[in-house]
Backbone as a printed PyTorch tensor [residue, N CA C, xyz], in Angstrom:
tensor([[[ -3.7270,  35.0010,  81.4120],
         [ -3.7480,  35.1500,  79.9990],
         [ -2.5790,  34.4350,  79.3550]],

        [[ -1.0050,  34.6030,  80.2800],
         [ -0.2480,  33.4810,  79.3900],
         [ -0.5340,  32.0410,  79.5110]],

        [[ -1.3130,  31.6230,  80.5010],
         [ -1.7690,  30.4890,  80.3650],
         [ -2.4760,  29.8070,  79.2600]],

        [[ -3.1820,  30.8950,  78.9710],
         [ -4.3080,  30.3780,  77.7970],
         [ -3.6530,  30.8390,  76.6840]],

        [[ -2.7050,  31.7260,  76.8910],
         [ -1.9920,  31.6580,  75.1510],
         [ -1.2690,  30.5460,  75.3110]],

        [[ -0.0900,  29.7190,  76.2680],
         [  0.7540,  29.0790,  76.2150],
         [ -0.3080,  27.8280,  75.8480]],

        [[ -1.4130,  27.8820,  76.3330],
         [ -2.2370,  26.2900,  75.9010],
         [ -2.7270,  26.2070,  74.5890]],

        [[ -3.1730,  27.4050,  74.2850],
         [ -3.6780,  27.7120,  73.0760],
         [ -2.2620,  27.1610,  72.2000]],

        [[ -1.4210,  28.0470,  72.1870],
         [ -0.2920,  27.0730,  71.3120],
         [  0.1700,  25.9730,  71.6040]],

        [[  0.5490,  25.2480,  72.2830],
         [  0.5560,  23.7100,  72.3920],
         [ -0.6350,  23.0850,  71.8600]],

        [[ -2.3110,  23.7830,  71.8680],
         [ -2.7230,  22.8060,  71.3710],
         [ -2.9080,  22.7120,  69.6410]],

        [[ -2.6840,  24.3610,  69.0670],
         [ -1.8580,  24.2570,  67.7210],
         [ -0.9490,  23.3740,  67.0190]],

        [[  0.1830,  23.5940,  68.3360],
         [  1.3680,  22.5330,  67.7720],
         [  1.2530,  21.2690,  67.4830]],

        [[ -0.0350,  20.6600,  68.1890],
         [ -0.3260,  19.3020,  68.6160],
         [ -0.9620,  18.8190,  67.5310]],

        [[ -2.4950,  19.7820,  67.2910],
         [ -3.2520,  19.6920,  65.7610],
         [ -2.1960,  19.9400,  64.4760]],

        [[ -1.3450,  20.5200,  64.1500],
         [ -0.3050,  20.8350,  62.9250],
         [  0.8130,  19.6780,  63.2100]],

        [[  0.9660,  18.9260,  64.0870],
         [  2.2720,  18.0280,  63.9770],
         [  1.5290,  16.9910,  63.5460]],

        [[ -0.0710,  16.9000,  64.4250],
         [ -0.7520,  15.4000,  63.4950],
         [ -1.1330,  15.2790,  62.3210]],

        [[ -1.4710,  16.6330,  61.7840],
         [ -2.1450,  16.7440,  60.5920],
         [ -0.7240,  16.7130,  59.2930]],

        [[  0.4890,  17.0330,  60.0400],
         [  2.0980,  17.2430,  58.9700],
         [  2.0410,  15.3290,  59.0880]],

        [[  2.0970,  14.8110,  59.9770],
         [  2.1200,  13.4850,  60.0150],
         [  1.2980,  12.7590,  59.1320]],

        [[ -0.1980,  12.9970,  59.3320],
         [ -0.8290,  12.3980,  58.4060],
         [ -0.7180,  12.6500,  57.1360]],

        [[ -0.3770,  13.4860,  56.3270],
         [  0.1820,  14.2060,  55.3220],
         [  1.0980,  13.5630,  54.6930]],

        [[  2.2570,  13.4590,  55.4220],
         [  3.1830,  12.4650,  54.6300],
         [  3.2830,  11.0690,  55.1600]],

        [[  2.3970,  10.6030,  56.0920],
         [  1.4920,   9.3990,  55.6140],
         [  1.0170,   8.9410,  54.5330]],

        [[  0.1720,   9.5750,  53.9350],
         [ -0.3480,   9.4390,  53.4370],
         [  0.4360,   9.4400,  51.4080]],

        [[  1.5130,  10.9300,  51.5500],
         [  2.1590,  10.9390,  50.1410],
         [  3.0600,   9.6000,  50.3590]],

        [[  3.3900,   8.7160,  51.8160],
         [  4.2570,   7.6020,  51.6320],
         [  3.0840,   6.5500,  50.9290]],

        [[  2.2770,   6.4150,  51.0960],
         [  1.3380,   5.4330,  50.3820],
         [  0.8800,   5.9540,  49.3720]],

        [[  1.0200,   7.0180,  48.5960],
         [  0.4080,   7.1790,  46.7210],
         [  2.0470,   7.1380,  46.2670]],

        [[  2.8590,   7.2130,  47.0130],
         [  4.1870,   7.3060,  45.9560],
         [  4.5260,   5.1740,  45.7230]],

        [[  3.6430,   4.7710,  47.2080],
         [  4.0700,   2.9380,  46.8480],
         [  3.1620,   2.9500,  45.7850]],

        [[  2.2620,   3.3190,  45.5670],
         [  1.0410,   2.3610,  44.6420],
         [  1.1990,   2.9400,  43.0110]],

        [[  1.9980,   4.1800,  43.1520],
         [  1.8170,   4.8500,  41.4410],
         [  3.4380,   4.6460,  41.5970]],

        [[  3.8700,   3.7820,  41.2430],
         [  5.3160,   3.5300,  40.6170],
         [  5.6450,   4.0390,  39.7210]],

        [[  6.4040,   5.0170,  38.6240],
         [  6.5400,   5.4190,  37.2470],
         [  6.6580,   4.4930,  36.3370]],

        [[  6.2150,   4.2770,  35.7260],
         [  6.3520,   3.1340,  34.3240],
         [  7.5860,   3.8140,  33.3920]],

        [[  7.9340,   2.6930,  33.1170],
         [  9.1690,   2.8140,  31.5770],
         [  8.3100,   3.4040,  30.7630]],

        [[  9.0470,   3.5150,  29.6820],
         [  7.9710,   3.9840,  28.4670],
         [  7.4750,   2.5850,  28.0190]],

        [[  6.6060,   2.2870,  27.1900],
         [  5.9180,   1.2350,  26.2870],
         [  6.8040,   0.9360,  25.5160]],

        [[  7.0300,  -0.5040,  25.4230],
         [  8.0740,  -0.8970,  24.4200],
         [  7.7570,  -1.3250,  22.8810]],

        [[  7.5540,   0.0540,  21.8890],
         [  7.6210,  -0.3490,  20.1920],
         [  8.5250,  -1.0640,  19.4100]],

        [[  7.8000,  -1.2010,  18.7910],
         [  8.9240,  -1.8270,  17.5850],
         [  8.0110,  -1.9220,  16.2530]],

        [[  8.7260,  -1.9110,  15.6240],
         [  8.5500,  -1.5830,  14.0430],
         [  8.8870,  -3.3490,  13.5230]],

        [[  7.9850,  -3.9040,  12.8230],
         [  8.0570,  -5.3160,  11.9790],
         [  7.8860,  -5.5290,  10.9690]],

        [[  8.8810,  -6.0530,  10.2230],
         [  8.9840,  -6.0320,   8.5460],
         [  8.7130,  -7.0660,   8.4790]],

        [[  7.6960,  -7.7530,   7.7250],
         [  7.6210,  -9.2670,   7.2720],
         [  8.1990,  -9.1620,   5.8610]],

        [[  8.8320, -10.5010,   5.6830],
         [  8.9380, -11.0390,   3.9070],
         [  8.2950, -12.4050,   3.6720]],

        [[  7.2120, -12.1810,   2.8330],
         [  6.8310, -13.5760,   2.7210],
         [  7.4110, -14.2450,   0.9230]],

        [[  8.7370, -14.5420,   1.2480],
         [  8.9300, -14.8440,   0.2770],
         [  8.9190, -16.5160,  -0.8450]],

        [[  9.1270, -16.4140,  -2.3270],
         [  8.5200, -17.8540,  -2.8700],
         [  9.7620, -18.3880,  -3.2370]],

        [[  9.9960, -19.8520,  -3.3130],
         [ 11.3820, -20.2500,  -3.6930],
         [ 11.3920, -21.1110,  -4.5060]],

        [[ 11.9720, -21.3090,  -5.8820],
         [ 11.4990, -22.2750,  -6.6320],
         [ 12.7070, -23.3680,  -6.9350]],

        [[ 13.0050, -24.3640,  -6.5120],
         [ 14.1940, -24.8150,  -6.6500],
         [ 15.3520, -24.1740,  -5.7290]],

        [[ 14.9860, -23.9110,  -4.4810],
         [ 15.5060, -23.0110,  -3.8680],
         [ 16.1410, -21.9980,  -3.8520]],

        [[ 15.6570, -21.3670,  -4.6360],
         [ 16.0810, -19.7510,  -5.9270],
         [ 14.7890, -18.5900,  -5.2470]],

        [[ 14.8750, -17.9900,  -5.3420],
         [ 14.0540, -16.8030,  -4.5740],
         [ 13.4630, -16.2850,  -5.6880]],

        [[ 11.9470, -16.3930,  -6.6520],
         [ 11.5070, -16.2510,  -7.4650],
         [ 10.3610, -14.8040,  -7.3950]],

        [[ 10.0440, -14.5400,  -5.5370],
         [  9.3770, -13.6350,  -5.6640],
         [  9.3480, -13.0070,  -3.8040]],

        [[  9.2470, -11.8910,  -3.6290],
         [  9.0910, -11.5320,  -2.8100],
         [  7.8490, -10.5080,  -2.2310]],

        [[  7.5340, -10.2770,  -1.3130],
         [  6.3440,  -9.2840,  -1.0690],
         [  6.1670,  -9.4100,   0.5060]],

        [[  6.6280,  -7.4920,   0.6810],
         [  6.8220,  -6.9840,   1.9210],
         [  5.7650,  -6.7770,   2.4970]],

        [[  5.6500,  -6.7970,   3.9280],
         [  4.4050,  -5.8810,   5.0610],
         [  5.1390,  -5.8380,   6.3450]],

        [[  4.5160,  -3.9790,   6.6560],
         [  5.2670,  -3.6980,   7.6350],
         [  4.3140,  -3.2860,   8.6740]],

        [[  4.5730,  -3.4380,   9.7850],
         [  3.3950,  -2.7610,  11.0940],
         [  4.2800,  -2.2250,  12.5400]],

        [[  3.7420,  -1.4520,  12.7010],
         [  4.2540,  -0.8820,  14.1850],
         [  3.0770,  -1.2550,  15.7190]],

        [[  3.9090,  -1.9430,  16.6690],
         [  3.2890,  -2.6810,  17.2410],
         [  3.7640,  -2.6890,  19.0930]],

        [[  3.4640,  -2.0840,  20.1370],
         [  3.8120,  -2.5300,  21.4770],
         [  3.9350,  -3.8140,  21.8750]],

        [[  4.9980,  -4.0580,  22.1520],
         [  5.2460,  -5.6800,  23.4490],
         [  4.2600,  -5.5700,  24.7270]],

        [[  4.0770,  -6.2370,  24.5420],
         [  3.2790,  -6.8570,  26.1430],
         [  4.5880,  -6.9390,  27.2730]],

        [[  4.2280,  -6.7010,  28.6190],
         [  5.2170,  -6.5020,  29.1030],
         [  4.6870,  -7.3490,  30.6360]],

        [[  5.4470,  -8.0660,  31.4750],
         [  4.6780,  -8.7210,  32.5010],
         [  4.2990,  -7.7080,  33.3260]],

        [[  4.7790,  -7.0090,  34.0650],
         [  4.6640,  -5.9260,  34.6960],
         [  3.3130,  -5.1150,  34.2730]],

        [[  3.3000,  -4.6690,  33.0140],
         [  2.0080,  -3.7370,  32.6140],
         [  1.1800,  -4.4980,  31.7590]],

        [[  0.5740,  -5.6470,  32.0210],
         [ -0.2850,  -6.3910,  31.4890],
         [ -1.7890,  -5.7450,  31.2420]],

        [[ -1.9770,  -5.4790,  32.6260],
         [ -3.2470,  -4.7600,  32.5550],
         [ -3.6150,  -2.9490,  31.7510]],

        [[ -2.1110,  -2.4880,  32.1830],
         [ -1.7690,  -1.0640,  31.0820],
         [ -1.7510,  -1.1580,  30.0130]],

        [[ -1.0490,  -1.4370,  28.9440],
         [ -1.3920,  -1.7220,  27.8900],
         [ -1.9200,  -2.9880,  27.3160]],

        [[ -2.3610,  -3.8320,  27.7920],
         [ -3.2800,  -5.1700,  27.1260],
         [ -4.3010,  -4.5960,  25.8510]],

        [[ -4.2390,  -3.3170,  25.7780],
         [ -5.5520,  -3.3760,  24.2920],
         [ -4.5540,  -2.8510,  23.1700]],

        [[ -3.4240,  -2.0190,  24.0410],
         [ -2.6460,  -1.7550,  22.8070],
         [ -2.0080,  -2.9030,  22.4330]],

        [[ -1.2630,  -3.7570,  22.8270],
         [ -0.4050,  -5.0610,  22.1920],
         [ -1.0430,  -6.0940,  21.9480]],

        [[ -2.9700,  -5.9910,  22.4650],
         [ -3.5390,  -7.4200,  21.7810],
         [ -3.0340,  -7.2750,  20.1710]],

        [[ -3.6090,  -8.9880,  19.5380],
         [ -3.1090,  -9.2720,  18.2240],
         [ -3.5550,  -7.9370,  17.3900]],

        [[ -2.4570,  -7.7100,  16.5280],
         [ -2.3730,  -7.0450,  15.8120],
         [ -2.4240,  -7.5120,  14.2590]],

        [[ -3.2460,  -6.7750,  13.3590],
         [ -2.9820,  -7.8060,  12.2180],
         [ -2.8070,  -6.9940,  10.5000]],

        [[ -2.3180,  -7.5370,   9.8180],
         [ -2.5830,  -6.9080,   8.0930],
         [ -3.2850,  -8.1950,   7.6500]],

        [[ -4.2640,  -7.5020,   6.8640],
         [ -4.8850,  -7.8790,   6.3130],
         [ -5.1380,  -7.3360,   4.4580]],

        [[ -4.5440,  -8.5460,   3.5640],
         [ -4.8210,  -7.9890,   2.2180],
         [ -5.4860,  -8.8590,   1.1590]],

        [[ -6.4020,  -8.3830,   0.4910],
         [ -7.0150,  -9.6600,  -0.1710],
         [ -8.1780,  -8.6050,  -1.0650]],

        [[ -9.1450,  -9.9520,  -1.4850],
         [-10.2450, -10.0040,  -1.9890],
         [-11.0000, -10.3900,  -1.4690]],

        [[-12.8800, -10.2520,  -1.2110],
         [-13.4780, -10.9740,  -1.0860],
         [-14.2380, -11.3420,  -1.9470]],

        [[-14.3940, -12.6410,  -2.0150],
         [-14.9460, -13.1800,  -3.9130],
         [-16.4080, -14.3350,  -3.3120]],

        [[-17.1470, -13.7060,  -4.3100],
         [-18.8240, -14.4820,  -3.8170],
         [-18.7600, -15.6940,  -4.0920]],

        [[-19.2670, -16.9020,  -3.5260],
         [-19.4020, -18.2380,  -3.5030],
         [-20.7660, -18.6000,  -3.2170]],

        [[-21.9980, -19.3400,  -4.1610],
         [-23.1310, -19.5510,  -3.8730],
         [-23.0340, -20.8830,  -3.2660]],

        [[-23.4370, -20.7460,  -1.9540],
         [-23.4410, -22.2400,  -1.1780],
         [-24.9630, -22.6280,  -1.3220]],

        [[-25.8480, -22.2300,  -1.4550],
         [-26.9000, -23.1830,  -1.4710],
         [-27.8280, -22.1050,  -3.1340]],

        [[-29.5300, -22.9110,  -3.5590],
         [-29.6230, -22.1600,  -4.5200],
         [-30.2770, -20.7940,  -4.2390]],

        [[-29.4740, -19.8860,  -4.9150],
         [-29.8920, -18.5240,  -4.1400],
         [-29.0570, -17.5750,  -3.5360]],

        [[-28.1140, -18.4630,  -2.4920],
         [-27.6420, -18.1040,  -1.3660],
         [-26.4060, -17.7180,  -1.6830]],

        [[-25.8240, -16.8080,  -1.7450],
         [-24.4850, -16.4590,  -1.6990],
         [-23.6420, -15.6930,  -0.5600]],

        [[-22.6170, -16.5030,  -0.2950],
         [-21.5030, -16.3540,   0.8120],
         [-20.5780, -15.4590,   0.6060]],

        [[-19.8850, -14.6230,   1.1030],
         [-18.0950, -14.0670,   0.6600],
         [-17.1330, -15.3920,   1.1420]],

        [[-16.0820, -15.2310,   0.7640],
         [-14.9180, -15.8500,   0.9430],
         [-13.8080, -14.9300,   0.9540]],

        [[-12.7520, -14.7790,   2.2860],
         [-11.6640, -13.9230,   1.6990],
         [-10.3660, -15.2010,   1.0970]],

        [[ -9.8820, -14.2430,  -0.0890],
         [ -8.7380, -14.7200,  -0.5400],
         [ -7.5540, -13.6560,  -0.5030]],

        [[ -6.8030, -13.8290,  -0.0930],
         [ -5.3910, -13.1600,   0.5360],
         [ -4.3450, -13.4970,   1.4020]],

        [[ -3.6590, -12.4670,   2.1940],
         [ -2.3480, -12.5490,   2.8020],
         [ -3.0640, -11.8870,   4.0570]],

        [[ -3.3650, -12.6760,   5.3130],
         [ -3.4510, -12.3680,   6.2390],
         [ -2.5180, -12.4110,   7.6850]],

        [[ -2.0920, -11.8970,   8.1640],
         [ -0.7760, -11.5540,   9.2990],
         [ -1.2560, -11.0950,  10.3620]],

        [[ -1.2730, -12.0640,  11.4950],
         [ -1.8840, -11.7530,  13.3430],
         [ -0.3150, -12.1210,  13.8600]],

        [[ -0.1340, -11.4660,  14.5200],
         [  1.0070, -11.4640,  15.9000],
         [  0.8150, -10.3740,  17.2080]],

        [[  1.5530, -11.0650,  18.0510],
         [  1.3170, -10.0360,  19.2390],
         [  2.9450, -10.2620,  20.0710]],

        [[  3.4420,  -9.3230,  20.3410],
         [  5.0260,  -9.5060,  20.7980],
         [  4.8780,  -9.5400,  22.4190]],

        [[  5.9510, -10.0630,  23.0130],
         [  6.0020,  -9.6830,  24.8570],
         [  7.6330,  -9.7080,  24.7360]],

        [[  7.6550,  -8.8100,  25.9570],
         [  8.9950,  -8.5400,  26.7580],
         [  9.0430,  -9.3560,  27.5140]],

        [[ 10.0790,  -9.6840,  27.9790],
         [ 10.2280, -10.0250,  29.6750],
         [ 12.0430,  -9.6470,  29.8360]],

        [[ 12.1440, -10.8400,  30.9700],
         [ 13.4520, -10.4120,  31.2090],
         [ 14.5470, -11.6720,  30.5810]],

        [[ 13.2700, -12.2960,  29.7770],
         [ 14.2480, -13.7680,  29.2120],
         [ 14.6350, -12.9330,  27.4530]],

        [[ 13.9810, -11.6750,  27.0560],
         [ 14.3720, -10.8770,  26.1070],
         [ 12.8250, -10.3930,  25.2640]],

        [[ 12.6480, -10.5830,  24.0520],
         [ 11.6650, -10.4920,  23.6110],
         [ 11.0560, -11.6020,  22.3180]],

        [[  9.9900, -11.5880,  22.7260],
         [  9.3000, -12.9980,  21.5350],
         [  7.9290, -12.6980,  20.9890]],

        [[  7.5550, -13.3110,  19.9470],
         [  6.4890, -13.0180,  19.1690],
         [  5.6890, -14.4040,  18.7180]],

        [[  4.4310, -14.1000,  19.0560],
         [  3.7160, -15.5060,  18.6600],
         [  2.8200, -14.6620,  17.5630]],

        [[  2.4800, -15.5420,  16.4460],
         [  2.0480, -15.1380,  15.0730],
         [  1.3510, -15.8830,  14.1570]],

        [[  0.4510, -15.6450,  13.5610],
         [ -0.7050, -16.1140,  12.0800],
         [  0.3150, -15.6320,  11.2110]],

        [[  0.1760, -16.4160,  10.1480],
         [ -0.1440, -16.2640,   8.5290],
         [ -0.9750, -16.9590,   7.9970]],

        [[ -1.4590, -16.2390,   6.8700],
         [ -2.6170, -17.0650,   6.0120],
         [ -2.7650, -16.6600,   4.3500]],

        [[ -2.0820, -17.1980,   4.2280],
         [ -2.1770, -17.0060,   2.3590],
         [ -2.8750, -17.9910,   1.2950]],

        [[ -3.9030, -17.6340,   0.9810],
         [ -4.7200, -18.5350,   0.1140],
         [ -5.0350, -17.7520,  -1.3630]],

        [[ -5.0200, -18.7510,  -2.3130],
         [ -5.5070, -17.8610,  -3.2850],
         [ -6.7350, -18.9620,  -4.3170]],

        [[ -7.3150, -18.6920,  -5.1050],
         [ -8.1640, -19.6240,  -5.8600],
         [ -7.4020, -20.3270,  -7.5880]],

        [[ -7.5840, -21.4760,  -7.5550],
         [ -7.1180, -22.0080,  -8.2010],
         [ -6.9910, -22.2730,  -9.5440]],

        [[ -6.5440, -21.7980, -10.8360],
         [ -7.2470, -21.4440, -12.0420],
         [ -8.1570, -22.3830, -12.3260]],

        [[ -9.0040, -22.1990, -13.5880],
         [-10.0550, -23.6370, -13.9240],
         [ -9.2780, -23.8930, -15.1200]],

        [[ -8.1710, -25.1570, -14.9000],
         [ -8.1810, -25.7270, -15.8500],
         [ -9.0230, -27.2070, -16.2040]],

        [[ -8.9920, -27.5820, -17.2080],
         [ -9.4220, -29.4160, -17.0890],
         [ -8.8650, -30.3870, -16.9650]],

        [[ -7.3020, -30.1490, -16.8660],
         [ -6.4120, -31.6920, -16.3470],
         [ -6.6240, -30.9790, -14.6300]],

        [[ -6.9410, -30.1830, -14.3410],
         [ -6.7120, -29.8460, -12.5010],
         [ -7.5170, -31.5610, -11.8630]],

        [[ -6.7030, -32.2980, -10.7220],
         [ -7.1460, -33.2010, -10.5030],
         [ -8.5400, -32.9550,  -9.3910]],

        [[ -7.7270, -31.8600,  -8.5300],
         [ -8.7470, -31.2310,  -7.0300],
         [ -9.9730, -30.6950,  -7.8140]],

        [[-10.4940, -30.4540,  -8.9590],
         [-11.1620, -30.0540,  -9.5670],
         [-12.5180, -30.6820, -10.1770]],

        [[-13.6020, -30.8900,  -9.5090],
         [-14.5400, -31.8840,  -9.6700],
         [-15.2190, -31.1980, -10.9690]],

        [[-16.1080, -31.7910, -11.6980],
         [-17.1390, -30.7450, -12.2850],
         [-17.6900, -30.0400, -12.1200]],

        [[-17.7190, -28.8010, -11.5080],
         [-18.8540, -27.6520, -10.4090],
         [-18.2880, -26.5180, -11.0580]],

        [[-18.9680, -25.4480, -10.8880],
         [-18.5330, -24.0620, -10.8230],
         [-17.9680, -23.6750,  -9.5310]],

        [[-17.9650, -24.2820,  -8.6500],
         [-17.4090, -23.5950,  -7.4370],
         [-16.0820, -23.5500,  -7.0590]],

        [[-15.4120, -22.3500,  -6.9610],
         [-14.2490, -22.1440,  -7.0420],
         [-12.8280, -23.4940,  -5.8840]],

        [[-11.9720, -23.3020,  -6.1740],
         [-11.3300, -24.2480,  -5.5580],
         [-10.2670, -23.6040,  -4.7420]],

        [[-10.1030, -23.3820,  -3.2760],
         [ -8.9130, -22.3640,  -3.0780],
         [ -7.5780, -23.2820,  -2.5810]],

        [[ -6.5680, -22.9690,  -2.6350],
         [ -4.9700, -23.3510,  -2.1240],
         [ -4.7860, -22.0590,  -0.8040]],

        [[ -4.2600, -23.1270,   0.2350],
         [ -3.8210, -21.8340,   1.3760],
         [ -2.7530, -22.5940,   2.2470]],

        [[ -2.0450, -21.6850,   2.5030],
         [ -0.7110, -22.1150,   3.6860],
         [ -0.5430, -21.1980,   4.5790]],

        [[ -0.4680, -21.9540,   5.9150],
         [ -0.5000, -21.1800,   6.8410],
         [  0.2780, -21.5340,   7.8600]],

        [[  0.7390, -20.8330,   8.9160],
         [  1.8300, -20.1890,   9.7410],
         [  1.7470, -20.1660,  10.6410]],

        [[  1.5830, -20.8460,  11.5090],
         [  1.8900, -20.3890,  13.3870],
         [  2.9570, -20.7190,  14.0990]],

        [[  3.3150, -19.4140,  14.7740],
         [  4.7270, -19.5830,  15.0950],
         [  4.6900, -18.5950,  16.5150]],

        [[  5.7320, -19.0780,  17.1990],
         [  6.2460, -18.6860,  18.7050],
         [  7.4620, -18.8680,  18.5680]],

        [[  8.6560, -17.4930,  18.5480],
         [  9.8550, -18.0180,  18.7930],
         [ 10.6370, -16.7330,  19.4200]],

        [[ 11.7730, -16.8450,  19.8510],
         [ 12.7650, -15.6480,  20.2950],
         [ 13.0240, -14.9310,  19.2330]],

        [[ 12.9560, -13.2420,  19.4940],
         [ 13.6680, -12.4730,  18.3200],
         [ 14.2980, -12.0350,  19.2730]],

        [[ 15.5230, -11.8300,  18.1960],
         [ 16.0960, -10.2500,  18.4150],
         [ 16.3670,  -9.4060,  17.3920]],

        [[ 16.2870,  -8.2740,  18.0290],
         [ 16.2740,  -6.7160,  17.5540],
         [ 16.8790,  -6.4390,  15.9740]],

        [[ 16.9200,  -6.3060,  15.0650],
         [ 17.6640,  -5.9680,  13.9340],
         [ 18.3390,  -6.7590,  13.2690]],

        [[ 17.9320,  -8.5390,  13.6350],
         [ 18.0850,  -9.4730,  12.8810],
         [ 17.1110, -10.4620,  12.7030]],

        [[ 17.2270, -10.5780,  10.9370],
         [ 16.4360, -11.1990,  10.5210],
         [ 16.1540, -12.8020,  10.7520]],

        [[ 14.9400, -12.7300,  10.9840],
         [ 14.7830, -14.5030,  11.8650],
         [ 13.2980, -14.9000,  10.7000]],

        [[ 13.4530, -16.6220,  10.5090],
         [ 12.4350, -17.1150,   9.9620],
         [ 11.7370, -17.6000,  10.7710]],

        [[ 10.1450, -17.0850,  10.4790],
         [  9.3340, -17.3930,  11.1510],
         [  8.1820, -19.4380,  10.8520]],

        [[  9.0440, -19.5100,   9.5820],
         [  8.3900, -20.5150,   8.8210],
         [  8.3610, -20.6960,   7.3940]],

        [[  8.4930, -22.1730,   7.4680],
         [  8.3870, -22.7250,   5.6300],
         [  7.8860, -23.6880,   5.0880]],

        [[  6.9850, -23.7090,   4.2320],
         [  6.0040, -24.2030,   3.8470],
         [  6.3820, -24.4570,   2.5450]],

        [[  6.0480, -26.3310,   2.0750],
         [  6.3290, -26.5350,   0.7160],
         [  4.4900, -26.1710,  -0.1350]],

        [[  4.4750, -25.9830,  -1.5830],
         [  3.6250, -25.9830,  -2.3470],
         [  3.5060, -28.0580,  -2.2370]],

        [[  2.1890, -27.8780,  -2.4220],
         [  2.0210, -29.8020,  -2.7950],
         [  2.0620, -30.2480,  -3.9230]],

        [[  1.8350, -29.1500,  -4.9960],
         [  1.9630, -29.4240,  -6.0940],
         [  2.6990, -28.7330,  -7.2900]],

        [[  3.5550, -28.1980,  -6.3700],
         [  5.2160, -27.6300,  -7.5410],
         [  6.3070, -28.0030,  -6.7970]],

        [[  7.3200, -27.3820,  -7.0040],
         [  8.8220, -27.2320,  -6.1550],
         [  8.6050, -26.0300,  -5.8140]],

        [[  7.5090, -25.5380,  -5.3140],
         [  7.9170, -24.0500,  -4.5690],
         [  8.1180, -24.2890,  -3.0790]],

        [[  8.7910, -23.5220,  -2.6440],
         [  8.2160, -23.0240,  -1.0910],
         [  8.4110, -21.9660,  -0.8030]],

        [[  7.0970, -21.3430,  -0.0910],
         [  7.0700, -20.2750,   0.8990],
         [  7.5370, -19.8730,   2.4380]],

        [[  7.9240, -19.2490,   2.3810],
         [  8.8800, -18.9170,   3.5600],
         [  8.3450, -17.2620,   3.8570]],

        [[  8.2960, -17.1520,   5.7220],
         [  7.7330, -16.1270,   6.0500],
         [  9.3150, -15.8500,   6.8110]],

        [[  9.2200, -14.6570,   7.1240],
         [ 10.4830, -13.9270,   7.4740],
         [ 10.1730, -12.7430,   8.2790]],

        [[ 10.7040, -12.3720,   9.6340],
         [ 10.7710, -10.9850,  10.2150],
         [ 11.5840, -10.2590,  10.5090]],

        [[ 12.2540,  -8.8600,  10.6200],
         [ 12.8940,  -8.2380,  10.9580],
         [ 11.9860,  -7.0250,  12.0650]],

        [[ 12.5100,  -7.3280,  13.5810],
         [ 12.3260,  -6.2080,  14.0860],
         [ 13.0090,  -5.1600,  14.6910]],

        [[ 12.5960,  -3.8650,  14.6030],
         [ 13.5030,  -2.6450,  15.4500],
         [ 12.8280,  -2.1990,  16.4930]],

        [[ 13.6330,  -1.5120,  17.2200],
         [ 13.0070,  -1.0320,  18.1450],
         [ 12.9870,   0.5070,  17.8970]],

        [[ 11.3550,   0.8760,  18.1720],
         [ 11.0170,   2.3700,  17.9650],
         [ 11.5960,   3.3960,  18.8970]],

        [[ 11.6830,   3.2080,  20.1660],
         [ 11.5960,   3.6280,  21.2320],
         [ 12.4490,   2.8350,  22.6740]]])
């Protein structure tokens, strides 16, 4: 009888040392593959798209958005939160393109960017689009005889280094037919 108890426990010990083994086998391979992530990196973005007339600052007009960096590491984790992000402000105003047929057109201030981290710091590639329609006068030269409206638009694409809590220009654009120029501008913080 101590035989068969003494075997009986050895062959306990034998089943519980393989099964403790495979065990933390196994927590050594879910602790490689689930790494903890940082938190998501926010930031808060102030645009100024401001007008300059004679290089005098004649008008200004803010937009702000809160937005995640793309990060190399978690590309596939957040990729839907930091795709382009955008404001969008305007009108849409009817335009008959054929007889009958009428189209929308937007006229406004439109703003796409999408930010990334890395370890070279952080950068932002970005749209603007500001168009507006053109009054009807009769000396206007762009102005054929038609009813159909005539629009003016300037626009913005840009890729450059920011940093954090200083203000950087993103771009500047002359008018073709005044002394103005428009100038886009960002300030970002970090949320988090």
């Amino acid at each position: 009888m101590r035989k068969r108890a003494a075997l009986s426990l050895m062959i306990m010990l034998a089943v519980f040392s393989l099964r403790g083994g495979n065990c933390l086998a196994q927590e050594n391979n879910t602790a490689k593959t689930a790494e903890p992530r940082g938190p998501i990196p926010a930031y808060h973005l102030e645009f100024s798209l401001n007008e300059l007339e004679d290089g005098k600052k004649i008008n200004t007009r803010q937009y702000g958005m809160d937005l995640v960096a793309l990060r190399q590491e978690d590309r596939g984790y957040i990729r839907d939160l930091a795709s382009n992000k955008a404001i969008k402000i305007g009108t849409r105003v009817p335009v008959e393109t054929e007889q009958g047929k009428v189209e929308y057109i937007d006229i406004g201030t439109s703003i796409r960017c999408q930010m990334f981290e890395d370890e070279a710091g952080l950068s932002l590639e970005g749209h603007a689009a500001v168009s507006s329609l053109v009054p009807r006068t009769s000396t206007d030269p762009y102005r054929p005889n038609t009813p159909d409206p005539i629009l003016r638009q300037l626009s913005i694409d840009t890729a450059t280094a920011i940093t954090p809590g200083k203000l950087t220009s993103l771009g500047t654009v002359d008018d073709p037919d005044s002394k103005r120029q428009f100038q886009l501008e960002v300030t970002v913080t970090k949320l988090r």
